[in-house]
N, C-alpha and C positions, 0 to 999 in steps of 0.2 A: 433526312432531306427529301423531298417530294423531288418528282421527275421532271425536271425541265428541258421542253422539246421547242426544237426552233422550225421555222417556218408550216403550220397547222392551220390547216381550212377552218374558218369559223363558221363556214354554210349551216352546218346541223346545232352549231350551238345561239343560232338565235332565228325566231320563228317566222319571221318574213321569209329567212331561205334567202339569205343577202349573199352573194360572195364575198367573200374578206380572208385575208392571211394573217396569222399574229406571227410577230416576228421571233416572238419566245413565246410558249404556250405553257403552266402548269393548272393543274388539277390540285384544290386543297382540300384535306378530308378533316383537318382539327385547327385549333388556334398554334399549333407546334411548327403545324408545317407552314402557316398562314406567315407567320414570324421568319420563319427559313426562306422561304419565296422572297418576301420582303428584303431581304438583307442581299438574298443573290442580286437583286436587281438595284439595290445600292450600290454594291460591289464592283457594277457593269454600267452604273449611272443611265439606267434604265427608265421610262415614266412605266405607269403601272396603272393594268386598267383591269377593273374587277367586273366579271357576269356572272350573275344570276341565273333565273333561268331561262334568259334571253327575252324573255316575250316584250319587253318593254323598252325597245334599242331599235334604235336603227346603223346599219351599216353602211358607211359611204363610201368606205374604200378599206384599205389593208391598213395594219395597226400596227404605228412601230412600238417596241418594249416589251413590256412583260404583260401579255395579257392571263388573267387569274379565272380560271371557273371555280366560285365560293361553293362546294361542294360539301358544307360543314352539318352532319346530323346530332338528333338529342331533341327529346324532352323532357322535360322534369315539370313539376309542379307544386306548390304549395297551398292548403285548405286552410282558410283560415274562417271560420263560420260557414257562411252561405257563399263565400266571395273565393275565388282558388284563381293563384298569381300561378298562367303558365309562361315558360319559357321557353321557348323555339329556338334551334340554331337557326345559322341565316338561311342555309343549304337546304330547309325540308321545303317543301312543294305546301303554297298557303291552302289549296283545295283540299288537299289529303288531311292533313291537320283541322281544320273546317270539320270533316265529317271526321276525324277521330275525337273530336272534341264534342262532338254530339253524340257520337260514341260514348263519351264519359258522362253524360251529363251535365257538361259544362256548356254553360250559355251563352248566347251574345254575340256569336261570329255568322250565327246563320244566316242573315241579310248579305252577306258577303261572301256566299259559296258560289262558289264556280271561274272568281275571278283569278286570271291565272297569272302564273309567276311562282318566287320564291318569298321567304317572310324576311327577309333582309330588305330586298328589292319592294316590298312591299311599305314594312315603314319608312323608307326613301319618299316613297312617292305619296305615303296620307294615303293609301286608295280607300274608296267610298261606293256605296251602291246602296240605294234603294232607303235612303233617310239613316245609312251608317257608315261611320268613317272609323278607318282607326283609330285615330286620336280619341273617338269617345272611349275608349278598354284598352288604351295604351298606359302602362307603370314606367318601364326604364327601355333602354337597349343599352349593350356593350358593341364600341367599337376599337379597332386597333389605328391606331394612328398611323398613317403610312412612312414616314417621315422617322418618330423614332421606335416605333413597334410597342409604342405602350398600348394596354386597355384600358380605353375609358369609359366610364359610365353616364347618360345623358338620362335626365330624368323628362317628363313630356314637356315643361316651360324652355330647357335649355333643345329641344328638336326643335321648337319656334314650324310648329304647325301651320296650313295653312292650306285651302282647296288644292288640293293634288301637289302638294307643297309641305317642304320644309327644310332646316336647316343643311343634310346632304345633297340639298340641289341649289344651295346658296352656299353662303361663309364656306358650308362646310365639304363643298360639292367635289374636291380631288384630294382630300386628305383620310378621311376612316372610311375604312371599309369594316361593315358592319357585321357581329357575329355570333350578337342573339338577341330578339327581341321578349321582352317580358307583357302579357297581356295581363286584366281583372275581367275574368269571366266569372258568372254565375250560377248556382246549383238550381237555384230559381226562375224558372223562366219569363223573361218581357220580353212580350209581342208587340215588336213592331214594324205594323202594315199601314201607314199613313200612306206609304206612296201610293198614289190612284192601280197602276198597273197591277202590282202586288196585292192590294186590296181585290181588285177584281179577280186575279187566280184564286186570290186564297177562296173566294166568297163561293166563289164556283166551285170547289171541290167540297166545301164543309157546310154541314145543316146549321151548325150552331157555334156558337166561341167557345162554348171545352174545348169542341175538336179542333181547335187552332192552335197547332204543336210548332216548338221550333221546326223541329223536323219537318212538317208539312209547310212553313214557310223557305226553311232551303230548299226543297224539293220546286215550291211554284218558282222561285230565284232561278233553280237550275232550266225549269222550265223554260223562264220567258226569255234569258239568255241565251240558249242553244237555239230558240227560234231566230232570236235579232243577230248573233256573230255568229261566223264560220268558224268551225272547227279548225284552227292554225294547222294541224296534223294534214288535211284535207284542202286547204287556201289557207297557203304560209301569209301570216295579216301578225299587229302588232296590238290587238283589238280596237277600242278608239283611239282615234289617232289625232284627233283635238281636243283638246279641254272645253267644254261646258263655257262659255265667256259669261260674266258677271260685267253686267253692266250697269253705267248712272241710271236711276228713273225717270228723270227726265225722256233720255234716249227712247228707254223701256214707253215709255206711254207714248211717243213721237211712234215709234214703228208698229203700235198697238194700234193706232188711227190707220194708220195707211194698212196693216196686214192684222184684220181683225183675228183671223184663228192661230196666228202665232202664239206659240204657248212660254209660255213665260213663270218662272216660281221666285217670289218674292223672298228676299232675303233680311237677316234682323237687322242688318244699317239702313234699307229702305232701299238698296239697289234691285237689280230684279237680276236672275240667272238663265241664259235663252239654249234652248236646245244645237247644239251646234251641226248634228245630224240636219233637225229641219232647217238653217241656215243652207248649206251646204244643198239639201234638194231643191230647194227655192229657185238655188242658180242654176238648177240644171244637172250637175255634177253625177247626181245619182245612176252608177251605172258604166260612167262614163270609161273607155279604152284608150289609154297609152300604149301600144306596144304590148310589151309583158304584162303589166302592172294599168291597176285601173282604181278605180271604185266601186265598192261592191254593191250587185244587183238589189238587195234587200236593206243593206244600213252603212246610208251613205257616210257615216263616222267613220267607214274602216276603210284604209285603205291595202291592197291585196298585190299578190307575187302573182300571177297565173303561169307561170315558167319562162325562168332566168333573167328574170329584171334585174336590174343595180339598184344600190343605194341612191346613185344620182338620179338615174330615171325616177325613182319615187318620191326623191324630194323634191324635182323639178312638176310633179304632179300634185305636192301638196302646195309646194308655192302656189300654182296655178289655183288652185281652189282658194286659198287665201283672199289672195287677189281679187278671185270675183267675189266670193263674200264681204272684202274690205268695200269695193266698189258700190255694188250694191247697198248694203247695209250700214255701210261705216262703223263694222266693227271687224276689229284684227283678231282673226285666230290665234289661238297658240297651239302647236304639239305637242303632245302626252310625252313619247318617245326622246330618250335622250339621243342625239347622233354622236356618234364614233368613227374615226377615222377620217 
């Protein structure tokens, strides 16, 4: 049976640096103990709320029940020709794995280093960068059913994918918590730098396309990412803090007339995708000081702790941005970050 401890600061275990209390706290290291947690909090008629590695949460306040840090390690792997199915618990760190995984010589993850969190937390949310998401080199995950502590298997149709989106932030949103995801990486390397940004570092660094290595594509990734986000270590942030809005064409060509250099990526149904960052500076926001908590100097997507904000204080700051983006633009953000508490 894992340790369960009642009333524990959750400050350090999510990266905004929120204050919050759990009213039960445990630590899980395997699906034994994940199963044991489970059952105390049945026992005690408990709700049950699972972290990662916090980066992608927002804290509003203190949390009643059993709050869980998925602490679950393991890799294993299987070859099968050119193609090698690895499997991640949920608990290992997605960047660490990223470069162990180039490590190995296995491909496909590089477009996506630097992005932080856990790989549990990670195929929750679909995350994506630089023209790759997960769903493209997603095979299964296992998760445990909260409810009766079974493992179940979801193959990528039954996650029900979706921009920064899928089934555990729907249907499936308070029932499994999840506790190993299975990737199809490659021995073979495909480069891909379509994204303009990406293209530009890479070009910069390399005379020719031999020398265009996975490797030297995470490397420009890590690059242009540590320029545009703060270090959460250094300015506790949640990294972007809106989603990307995907909108009708119509709309897209309407705000294309009135704001010629808005940039805009077209999408295969014929909607178009607008930056929510340049949304967000348009109105001003870039920069902007509430109190603690603000918007940060260089990318206006993040929003930032500067010491001892609330979870209220920051959502009443993202409200506010909303607001004037909806005003202005007429289109409604959404939050990456799920809130708690």
């Amino acid at each position: 049976m894992p340790t369960i401890l009642e009333k524990v600061s959750l400050e350090p275990y999510n990266s905004l640096a929120l204050p919050a209390v759990a009213e039960y706290f445990c630590a899980v290291q395997n699906p034994a103990e994940l199963l044991a947690a489970l059952e105390f909090a049945r026992s005690k008629n408990l709700a049950v709320t699972p972290l990662g590695g916090g980066s992608n949460i927002v804290l509003a306040g203190d949390i009643a029940g059993l709050v869980l840090s998925v602490e679950l390690k393991g890799v294993r792997y299987l070859v099968v020709g050119q193609v090698v199915e690895v499997t991640f618990a949920a608990g290992e760190n997605w960047h660490d794995q990223v470069l162990h995984c180039l490590q190995q010589g296995w491909y496909g993850l590089e477009n996506l280093s630097l992005i932080p969190g856990n790989m549990g937390a990670a195929a929750i949310q679909n995350i994506g960068a630089y023209g790759v998401e997960l769903a493209d080199l997603f095979v299964s995950l296992r998760a445990m059913d909260k409810k009766s502590g079974e493992l179940v298997e979801f193959d990528k149709a039954a996650c029900e994918f979706g921009y920064r989106d899928s089934l555990f932030k729907n249907a499936g949103r308070d029932r499994y918590i999840i506790v190993d995801i299975t990737l199809a990486l490659s021995t073979e390397p495909s480069i891909n730098i379509q994204y303009p940004a990406l293209q530009a570092a890479v070009d910069a660094h390399s005379a020719s396309a031999s020398e265009i290595t996975p490797e030297l594509v995470s490397a420009m990734v890590c690059q242009i990412r540590s320029a545009k986000l703060p270090d959460p270590k250094i300015i506790p942030n949640a990294g972007s803090f809106f989603k990307n809005p995907i909108v009708p064409q119509a709309l897209a060509l309407e705000l294309s007339r009135q704001y010629p250099t808005m940039p805009s990526y077209a999408q295969v149904n014929g909607d178009s995708k607008v930056p929510a960052g340049w949304l967000i500076e348009q109105c001003g926001f870039k920069g902007a000081v509430r109190g603690p908590v603000g918007v940060h100097q260089q990318q206006a997507l993040v929003l930032v702790n500067t010491g001892g904000g609330s979870g209220a204080q920051l959502l009443a700051l993202a409200e506010e941005v909303r607001v004037g983006v909806l005003q202005r633009f007429g289109i409604d953000l959404e939050i990456e970050p799920r809130v708690y508490g």
